[in-house]
C-alpha positions as CSV (number, residue, x, y, z in Angstrom):
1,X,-70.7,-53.0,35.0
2,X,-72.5,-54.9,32.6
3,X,-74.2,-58.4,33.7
4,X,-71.6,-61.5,32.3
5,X,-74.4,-63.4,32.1
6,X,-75.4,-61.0,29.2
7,X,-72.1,-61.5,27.4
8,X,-72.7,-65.0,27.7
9,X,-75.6,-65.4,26.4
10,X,-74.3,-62.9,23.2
11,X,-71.2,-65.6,23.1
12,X,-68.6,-64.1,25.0
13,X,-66.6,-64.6,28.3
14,X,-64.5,-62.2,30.1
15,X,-61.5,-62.8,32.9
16,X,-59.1,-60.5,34.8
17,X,-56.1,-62.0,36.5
18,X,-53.1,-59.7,37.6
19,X,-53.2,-57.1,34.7
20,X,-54.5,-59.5,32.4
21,X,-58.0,-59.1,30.4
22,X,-59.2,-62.8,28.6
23,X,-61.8,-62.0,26.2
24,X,-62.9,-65.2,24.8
25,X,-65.4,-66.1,21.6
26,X,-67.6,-68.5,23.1
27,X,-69.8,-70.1,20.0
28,X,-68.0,-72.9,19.2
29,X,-70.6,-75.0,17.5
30,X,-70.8,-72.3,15.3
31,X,-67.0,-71.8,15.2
32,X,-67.6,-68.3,16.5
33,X,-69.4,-66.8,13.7
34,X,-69.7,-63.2,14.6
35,X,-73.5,-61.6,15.7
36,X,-74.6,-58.1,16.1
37,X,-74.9,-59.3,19.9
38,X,-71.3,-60.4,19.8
39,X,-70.0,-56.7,18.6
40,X,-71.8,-55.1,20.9
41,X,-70.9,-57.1,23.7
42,X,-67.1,-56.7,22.7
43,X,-67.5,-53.1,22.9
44,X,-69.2,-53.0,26.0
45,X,-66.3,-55.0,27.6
46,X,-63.5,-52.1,26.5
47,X,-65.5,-49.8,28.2
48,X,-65.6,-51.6,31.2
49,X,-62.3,-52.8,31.4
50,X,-60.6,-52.5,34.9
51,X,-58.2,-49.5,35.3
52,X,-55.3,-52.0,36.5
53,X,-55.4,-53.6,33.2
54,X,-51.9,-53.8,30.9
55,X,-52.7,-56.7,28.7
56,X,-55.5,-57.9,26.7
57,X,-56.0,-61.3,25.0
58,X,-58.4,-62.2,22.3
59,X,-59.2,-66.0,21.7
60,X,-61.7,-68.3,20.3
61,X,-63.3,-71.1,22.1
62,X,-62.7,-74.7,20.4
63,X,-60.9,-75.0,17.3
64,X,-61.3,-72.0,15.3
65,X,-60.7,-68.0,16.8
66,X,-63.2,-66.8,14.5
67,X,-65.1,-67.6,11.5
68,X,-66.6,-64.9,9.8
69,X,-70.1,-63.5,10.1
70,X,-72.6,-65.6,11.1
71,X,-74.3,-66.0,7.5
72,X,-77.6,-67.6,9.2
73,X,-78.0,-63.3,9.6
74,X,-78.9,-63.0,6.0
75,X,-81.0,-65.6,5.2
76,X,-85.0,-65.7,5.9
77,X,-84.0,-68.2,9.6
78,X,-81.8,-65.8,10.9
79,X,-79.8,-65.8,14.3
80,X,-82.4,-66.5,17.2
81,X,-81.7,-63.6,19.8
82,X,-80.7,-61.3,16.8
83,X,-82.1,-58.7,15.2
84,X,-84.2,-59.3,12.0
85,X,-82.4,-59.2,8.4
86,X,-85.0,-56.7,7.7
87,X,-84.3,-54.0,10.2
88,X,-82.7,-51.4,8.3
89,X,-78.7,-50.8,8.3
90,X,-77.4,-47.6,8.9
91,X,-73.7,-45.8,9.1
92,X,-74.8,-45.1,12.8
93,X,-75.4,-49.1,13.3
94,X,-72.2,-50.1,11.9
95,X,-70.6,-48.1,13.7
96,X,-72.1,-49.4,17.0
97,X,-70.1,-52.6,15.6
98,X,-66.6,-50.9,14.9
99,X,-66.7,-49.7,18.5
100,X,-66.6,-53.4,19.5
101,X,-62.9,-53.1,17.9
102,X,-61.6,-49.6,18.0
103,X,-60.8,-49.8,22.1
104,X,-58.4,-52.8,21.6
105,X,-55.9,-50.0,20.1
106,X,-55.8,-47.8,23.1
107,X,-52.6,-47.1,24.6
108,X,-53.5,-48.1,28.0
109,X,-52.7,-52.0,27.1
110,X,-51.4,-54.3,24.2
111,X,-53.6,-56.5,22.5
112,X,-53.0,-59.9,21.7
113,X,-55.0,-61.6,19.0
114,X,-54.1,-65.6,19.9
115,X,-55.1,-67.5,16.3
116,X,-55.7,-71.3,16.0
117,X,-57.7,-72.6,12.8
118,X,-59.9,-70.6,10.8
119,X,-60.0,-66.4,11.5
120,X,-61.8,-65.3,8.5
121,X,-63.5,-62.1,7.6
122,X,-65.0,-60.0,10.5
123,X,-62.7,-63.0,12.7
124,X,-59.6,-62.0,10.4
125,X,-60.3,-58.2,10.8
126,X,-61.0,-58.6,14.6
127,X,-57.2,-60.0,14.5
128,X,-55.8,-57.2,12.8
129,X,-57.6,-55.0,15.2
130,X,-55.1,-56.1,17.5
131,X,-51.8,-55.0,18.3
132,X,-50.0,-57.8,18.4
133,X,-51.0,-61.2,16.7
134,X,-50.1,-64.9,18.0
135,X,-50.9,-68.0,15.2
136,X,-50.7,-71.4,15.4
137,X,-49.3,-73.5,12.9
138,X,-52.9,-74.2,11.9
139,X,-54.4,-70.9,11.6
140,X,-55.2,-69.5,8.3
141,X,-56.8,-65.8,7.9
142,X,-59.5,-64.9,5.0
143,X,-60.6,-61.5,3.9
144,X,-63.7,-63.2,2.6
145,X,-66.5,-60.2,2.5
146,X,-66.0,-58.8,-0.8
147,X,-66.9,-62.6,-2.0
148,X,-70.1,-62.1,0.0
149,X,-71.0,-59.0,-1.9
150,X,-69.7,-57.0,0.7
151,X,-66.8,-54.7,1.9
152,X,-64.4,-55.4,5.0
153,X,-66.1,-52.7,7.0
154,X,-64.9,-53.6,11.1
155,X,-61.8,-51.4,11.1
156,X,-59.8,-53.9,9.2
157,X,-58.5,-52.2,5.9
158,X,-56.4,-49.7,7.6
159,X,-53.8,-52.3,9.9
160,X,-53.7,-54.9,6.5
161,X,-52.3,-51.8,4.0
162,X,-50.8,-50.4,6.8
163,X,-48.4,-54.3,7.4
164,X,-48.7,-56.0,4.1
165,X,-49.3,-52.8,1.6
166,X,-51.5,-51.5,-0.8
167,X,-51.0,-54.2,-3.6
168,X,-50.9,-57.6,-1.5
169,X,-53.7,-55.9,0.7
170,X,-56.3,-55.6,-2.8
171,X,-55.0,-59.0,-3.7
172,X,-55.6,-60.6,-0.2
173,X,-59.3,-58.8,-0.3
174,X,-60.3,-59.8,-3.7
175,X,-59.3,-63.4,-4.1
176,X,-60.8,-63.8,-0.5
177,X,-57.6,-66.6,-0.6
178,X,-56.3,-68.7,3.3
179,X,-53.3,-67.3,4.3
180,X,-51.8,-69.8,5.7
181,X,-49.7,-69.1,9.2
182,X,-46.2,-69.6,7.3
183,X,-47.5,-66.9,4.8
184,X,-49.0,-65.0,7.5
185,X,-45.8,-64.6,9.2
186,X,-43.8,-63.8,6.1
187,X,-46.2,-60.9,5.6
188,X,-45.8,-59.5,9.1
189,X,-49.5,-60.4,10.0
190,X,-48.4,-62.5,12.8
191,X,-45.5,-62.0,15.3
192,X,-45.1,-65.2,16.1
193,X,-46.3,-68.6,15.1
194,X,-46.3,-72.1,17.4
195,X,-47.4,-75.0,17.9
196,X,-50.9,-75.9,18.8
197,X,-50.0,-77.4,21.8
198,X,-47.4,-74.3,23.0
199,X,-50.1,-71.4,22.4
200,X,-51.0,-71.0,26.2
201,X,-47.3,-70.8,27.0
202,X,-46.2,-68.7,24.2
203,X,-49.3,-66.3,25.3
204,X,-48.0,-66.5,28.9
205,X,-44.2,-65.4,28.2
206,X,-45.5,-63.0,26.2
207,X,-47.5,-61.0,28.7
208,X,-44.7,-61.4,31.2
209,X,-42.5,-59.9,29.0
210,X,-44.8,-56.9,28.3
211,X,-45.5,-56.1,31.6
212,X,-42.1,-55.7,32.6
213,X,-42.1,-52.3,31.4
214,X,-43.4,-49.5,33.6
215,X,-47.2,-48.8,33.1
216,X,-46.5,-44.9,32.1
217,X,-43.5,-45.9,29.7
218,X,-45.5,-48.7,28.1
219,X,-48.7,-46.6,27.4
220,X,-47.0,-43.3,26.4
221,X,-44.6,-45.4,24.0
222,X,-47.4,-47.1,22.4
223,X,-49.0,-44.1,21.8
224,X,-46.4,-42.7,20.2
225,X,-45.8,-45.6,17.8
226,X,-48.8,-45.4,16.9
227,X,-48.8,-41.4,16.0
228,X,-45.6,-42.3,13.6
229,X,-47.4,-44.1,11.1
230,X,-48.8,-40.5,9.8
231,X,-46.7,-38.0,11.5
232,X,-43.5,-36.8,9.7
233,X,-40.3,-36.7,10.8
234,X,-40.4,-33.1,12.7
235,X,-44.0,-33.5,14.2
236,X,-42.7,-37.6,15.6
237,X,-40.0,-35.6,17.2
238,X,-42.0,-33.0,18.8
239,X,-43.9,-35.6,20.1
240,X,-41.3,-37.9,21.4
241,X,-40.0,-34.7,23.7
242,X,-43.5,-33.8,24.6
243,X,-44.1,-37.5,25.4
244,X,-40.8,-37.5,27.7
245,X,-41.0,-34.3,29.4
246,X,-44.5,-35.3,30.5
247,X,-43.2,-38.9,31.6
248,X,-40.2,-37.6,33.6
249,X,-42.5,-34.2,35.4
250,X,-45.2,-37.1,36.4
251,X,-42.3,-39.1,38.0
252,X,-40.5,-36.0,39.9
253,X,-43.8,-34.7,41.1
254,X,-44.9,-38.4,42.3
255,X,-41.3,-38.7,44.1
256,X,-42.0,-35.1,46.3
């Protein structure tokens, strides 16, 4: 396992408590603009994550989950510890990024996104990376890249066509506008929005509640929610009997 003293120095924290994975943004004074260092620490932590794990909870340090890129990368200062604006960017190296997203959709836990203040841009599409997304009433969420000469390229177009549809999806990306959490919620980009002061509660109900189903049910029914968003009718229902035949042989064979 990697050294946590690594992570934190790249601006992250990790905790485990009784199924539970805290993954925290830790840059506050720099409302947790977003590094190379940051991605790949991210991605580091899903491949290290404990096999007794069932929930995972993304927040932000201080006010804001997440504000964007850190745009000190592209100017001549840059980010001390980071790699130089120079250094060529490849397909290969964003994709090193993307991996610090991709594992939060595996089946073997639900992701949590907790949102307070500002999650814009790479901070927005981390949230969407998310299965599941918690704002507070303060929270507002910005697709901001294409007004930075760039494209949303962290895994984030598929999930915002996939909830709020093609159309709202090209006009959330090319205003670059805040949604605000009352519009975010109407748009089915959060599942719930509280008060500030009720987020640590509304994030501990809600892990209680998903780890009351059984560990095998849970993962095997996320996975196939997940495969129905492309699989027609006939192939969802092959794979709904496959999934249960599996489910209930694993059971009778742990019961001999």
């Amino acid at each position: 396992m990697s050294d946590d003293a690594d992570l934190t120095a790249a601006g992250l924290l990790r905790r485990y408590e009784d199924g539970v994975a805290t993954v925290t943004l830790n840059r506050p004074d720099r409302r947790n603009a977003m590094t190379p260092s940051m991605w790949h620490g991210l991605a580091q932590i899903g491949m290290e994550m404990p096999d007794d794990i069932r929930v995972v909870i993304v927040r932000g340090a201080g006010p804001s989950f997440c504000a964007g890129i850190d745009l000190r990368l592209f100017s001549a200062e840059g980010v001390p510890g980071e790699p130089p604006t120079a250094d060529p960017l490849s397909e290969e190296t964003i994709a090193g990024y993307q991996a610090g997203y991709r594992w939060l959709r595996d089946p073997r836990w639900v992701s949590i996104a907790a949102v307070q203040g500002h999650a814009i841009g790479a901070g927005f599409q981390l949230a969407l990376a998310c299965d599941l997304r918690v704002l507070t009433n303060d929270a507002s969420l910005c697709m901001k890249e294409p007004k930075l000469g760039l494209v949303p390229d962290l895994t984030g177009t598929k999930p915002l066509v996939e909830i709020v549809g093609l159309s709202r999806a090209i006009e959330l990306c090319l205003t670059s506008r805040e949604v605000a959490a009352s519009e975010a919620a109407a748009l089915r980009l959060a599942e719930y929005v509280v008060p500030v002061g009720e987020l640590d509660q509304k994030l501990a109900t809600l892990t209680k509640d998903l780890k009351s189903a059984m560990p095998p049910a849970a993962q095997a029914t996320k996975k196939l929610l997940a495969e129905a968003v492309t699989n027609t009718l006939e192939e969802q229902s092959a794979a709904e009997r496959a999934a249960q035949v599996a489910l209930l042989r694993a059971r009778a064979d742990a019961a001999v």
